[in-house]
C-alpha positions as CSV (number, residue, x, y, z in Angstrom):
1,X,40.6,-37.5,39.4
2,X,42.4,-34.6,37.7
3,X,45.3,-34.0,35.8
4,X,47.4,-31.1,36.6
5,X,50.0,-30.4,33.4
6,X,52.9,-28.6,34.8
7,X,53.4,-25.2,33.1
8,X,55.9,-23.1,34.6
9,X,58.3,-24.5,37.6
10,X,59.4,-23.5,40.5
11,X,62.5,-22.7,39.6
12,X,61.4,-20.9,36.9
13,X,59.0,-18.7,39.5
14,X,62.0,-17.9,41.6
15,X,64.1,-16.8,39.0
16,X,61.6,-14.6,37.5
17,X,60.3,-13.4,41.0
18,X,64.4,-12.4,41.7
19,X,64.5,-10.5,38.3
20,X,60.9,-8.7,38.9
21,X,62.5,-7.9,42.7
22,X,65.3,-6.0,41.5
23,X,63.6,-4.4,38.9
24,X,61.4,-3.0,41.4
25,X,63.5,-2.0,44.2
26,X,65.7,0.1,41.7
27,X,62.7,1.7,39.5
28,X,61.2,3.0,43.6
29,X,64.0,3.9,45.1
30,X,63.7,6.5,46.7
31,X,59.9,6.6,46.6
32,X,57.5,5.6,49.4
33,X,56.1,2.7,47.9
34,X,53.0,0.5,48.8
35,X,52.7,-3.3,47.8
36,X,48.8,-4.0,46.8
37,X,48.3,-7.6,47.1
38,X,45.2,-8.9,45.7
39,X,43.8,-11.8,47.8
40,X,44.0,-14.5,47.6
41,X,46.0,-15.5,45.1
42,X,48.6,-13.4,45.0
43,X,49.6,-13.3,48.8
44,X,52.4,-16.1,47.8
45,X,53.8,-14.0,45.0
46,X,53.5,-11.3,47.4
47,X,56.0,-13.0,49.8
48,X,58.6,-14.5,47.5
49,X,58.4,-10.4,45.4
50,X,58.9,-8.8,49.6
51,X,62.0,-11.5,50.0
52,X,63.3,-10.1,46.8
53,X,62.9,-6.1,47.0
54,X,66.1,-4.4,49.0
55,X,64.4,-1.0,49.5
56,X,61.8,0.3,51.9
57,X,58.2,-0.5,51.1
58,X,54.1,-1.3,53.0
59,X,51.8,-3.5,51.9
60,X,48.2,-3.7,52.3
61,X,45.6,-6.0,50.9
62,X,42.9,-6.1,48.9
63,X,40.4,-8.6,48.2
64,X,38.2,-8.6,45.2
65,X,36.1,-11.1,43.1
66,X,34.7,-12.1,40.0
67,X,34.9,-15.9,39.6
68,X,33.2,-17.8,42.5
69,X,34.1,-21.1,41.7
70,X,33.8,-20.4,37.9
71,X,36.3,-20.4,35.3
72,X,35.2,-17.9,33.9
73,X,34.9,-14.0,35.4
74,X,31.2,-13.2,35.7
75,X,32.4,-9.2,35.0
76,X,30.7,-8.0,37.9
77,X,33.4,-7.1,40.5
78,X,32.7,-7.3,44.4
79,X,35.3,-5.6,46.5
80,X,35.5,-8.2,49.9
81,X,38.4,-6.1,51.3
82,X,39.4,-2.6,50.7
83,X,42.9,-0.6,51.8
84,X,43.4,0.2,55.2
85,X,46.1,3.0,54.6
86,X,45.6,5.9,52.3
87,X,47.1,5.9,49.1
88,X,47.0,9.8,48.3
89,X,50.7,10.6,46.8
90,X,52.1,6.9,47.5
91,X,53.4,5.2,44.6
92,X,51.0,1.6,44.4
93,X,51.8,-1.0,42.8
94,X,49.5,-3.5,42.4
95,X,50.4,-7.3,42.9
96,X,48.5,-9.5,40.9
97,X,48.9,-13.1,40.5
98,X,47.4,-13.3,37.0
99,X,45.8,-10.9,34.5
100,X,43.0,-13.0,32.1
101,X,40.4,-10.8,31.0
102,X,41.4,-7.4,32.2
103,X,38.1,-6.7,33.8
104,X,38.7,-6.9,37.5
105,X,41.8,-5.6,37.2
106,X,40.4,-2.7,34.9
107,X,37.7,-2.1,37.8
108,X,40.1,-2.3,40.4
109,X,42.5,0.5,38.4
110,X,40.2,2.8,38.0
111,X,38.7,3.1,41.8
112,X,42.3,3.6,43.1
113,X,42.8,6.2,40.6
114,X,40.0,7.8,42.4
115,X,42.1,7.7,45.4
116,X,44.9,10.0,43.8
117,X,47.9,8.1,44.5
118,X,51.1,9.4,42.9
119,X,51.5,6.4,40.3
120,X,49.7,3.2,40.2
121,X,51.5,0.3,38.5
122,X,50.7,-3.6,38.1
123,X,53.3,-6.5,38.4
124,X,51.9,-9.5,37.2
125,X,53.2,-13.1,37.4
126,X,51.4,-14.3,34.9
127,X,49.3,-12.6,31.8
128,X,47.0,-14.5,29.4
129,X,47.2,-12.1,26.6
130,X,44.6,-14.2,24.3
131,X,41.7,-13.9,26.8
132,X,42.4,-10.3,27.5
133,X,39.4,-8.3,27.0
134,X,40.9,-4.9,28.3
135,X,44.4,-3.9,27.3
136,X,46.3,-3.6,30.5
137,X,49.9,-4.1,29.9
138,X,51.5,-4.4,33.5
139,X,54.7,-2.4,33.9
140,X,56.1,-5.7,35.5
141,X,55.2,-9.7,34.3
142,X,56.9,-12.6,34.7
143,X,55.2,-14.9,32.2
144,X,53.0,-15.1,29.3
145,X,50.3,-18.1,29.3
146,X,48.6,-19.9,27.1
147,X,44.7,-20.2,27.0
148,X,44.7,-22.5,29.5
149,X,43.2,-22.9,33.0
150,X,46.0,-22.8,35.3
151,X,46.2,-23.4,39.2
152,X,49.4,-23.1,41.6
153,X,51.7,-21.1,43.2
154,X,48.7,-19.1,45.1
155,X,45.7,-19.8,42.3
156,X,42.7,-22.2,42.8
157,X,39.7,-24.0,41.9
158,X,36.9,-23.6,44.1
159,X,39.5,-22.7,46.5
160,X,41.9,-25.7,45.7
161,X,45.3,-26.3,44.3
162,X,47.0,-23.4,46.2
163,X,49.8,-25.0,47.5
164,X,51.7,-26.6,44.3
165,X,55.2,-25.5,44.6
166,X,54.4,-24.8,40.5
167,X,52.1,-23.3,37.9
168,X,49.8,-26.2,36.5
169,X,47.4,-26.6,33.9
170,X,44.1,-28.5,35.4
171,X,42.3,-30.5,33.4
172,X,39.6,-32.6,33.6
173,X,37.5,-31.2,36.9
């Protein structure tokens, strides 16, 4: 059986998901914005961030891999799902749920670019800075981790531990 170390609470989430939200909604004002959520781990940040951002805004999804049911990225990036709405002169801002190495997210950057959207910004709930291979700061973040593996809130294991109200550390599987 495995052990799963709370790291960051719920409470903590929502207050940091409530700061991000207002953040947001007055930096686009004004601007026709689109909500990227990366499946599948970030489509319950991407809820509790809509709850919390007071001006107009679309989403569309997104879902790309490079784990399997590793914990480690393999580097090589498979896009599953790509945009249904154009992204030419929209200002995209990309939901992630957490940035480890960079390298999907890197990947991911650079083929919207291609797509000539008029900004593209990341929010991040969670960055592990120490296993960062490519620099990406994102413009929004809620937390900085620890080397640790962490499941939650919307990230798994071999498509597990979605549902915990919390971010946890596993350990032991």
């Amino acid at each position: 059986m495995s052990t799963i170390d709370p790291l960051i609470t719920a409470e903590e989430i929502a207050q940091a998901t409530a700061q991000l939200g207002a953040r947001i909604s007055r930096d686009y004002d004004g601007k026709d914005l689109l909500l990227l959520s990366v499946l599948k781990g970030s489509v319950v940040f991407l809820a509790d961030i809509m709850r919390q951002i007071t001006i107009p805004y679309a989403i569309d999804f997104m879902a790309v891999s490079s784990y399997g049911n590793s914990r480690t990225s393999s580097g090589a990036v498979k896009i599953n799902l790509d945009l249904k709405q154009d992204i030419g002169g929209r200002h995209v801002l990309i939901i992630e749920d957490i940035v480890d190495s960079g390298l999907t997210l890197s990947y991911l950057m650079g083929l919207l670019k291609g797509r000539a959207p008029a900004s593209l910004e990341v929010c991040a709930l969670l960055n592990k800075r120490s296993r960062n291979e490519i620099q990406l700061e994102p413009k929004y973040q809620g937390f900085d981790l620890p080397d640790a593996f962490v499941v939650g809130y919307g990230l798994d294991y071999a498509e597990q531990y979605r549902g915990l109200p919390y971010i946890g550390d596993l350990r032991g599987v």
